[in-house]
C-alpha positions as a Python dict, from the first residue, in 0.01 Angstrom:
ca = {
    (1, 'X'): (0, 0, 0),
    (2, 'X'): (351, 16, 159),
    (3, 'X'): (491, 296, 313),
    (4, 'X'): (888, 282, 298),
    (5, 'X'): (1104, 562, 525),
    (6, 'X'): (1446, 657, 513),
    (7, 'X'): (1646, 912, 747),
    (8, 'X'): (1976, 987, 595),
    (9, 'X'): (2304, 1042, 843),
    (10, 'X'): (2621, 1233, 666),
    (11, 'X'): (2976, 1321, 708),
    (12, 'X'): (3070, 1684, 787),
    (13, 'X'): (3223, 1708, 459),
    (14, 'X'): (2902, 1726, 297),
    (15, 'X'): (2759, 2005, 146),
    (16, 'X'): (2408, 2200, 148),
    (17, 'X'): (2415, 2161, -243),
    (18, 'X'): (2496, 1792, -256),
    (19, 'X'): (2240, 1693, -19),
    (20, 'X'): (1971, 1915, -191),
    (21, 'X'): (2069, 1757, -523),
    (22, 'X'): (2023, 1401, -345),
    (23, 'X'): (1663, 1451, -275),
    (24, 'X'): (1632, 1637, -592),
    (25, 'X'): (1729, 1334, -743),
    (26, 'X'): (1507, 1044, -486),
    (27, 'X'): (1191, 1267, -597),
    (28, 'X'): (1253, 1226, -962),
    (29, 'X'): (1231, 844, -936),
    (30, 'X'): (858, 887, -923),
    (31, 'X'): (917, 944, -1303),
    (32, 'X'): (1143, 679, -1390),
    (33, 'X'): (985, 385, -1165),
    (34, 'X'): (637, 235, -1174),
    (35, 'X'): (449, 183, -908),
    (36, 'X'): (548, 501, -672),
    (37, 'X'): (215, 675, -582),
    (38, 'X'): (427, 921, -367),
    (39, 'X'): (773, 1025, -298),
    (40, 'X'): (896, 1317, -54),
    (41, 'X'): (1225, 1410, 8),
    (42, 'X'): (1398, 1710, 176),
    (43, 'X'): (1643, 1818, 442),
    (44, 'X'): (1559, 1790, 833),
    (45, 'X'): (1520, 2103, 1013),
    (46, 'X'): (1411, 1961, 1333),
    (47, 'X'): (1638, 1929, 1662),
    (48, 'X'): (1590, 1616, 1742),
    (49, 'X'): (1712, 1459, 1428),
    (50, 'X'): (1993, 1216, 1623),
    (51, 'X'): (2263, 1362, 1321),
    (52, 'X'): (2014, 1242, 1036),
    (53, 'X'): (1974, 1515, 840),
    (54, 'X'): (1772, 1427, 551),
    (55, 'X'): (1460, 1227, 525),
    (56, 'X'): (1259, 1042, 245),
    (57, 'X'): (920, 896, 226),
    (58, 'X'): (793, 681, -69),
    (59, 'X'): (473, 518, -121),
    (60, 'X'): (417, 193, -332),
    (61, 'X'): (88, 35, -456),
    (62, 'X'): (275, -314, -320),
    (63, 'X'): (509, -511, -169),
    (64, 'X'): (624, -638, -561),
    (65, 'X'): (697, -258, -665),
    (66, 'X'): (871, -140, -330),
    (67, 'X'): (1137, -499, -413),
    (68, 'X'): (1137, -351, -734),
    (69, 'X'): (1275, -26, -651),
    (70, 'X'): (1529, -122, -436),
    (71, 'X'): (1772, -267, -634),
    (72, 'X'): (1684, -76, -993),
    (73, 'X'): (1968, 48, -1150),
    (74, 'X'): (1803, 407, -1142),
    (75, 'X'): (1786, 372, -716),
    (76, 'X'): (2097, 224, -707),
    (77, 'X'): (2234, 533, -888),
    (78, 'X'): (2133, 797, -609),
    (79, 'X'): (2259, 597, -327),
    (80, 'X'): (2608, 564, -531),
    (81, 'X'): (2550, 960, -533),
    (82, 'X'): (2539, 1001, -178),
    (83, 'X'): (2802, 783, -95),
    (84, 'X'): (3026, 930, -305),
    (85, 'X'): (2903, 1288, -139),
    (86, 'X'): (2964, 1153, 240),
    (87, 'X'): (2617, 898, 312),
    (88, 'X'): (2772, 753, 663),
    (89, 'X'): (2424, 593, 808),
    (90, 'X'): (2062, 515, 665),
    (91, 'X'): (1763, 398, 886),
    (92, 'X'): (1487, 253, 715),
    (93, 'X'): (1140, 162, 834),
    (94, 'X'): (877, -13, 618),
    (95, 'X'): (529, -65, 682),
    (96, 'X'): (202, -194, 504),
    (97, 'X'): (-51, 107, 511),
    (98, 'X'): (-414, -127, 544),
    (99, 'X'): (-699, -50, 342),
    (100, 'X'): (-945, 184, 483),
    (101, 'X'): (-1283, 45, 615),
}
């Protein structure tokens, strides 16, 4: 399995609503793309955030569906979403989750 992680940086233009409706939207992909066993999404409320205020967490049965995902039209879609709504910064960390014993 591969765990992928995103933290999400704005602009101060940004608004409550728009950043709700982005991880409104990152959680629905779990019904428009095979191969996500999991996907969270939802605003930071911790202080030590660095300015990145929203996080996401997806889970993939492989490598082959997370390089799916990435550049689908339907992924592709959301991040044109938050651009649009003031994305200034992503950091992304992914990682293959081994098997258990």
């Amino acid at each position: 399995m591969i765990e992928h992680i995103v933290l999400f940086k704005f602009s101060d233009e940004i608004t409550e609503e728009q950043k709700e409706e982005g991880a409104r939207r990152l959680r629905h992909l779990i019904h428009e793309l095979p191969g996500i066993l999991d996907i969270q999404a939802g605003q930071n409320y911790s202080t030590r955030g660095k300015g990145y205020s929203m996080a996401l967490t997806v889970r993939f049965r492989s490598k082959a569906d997370h390089e799916h995902y990435t550049p689908s039209p339907e992924h592709q879609a959301i991040v044109s979403y938050l651009k649009e709504a003031g994305l200034i910064d992503t950091l992304a960390v992914d990682f293959e989750i081994p098997d258990p014993e």
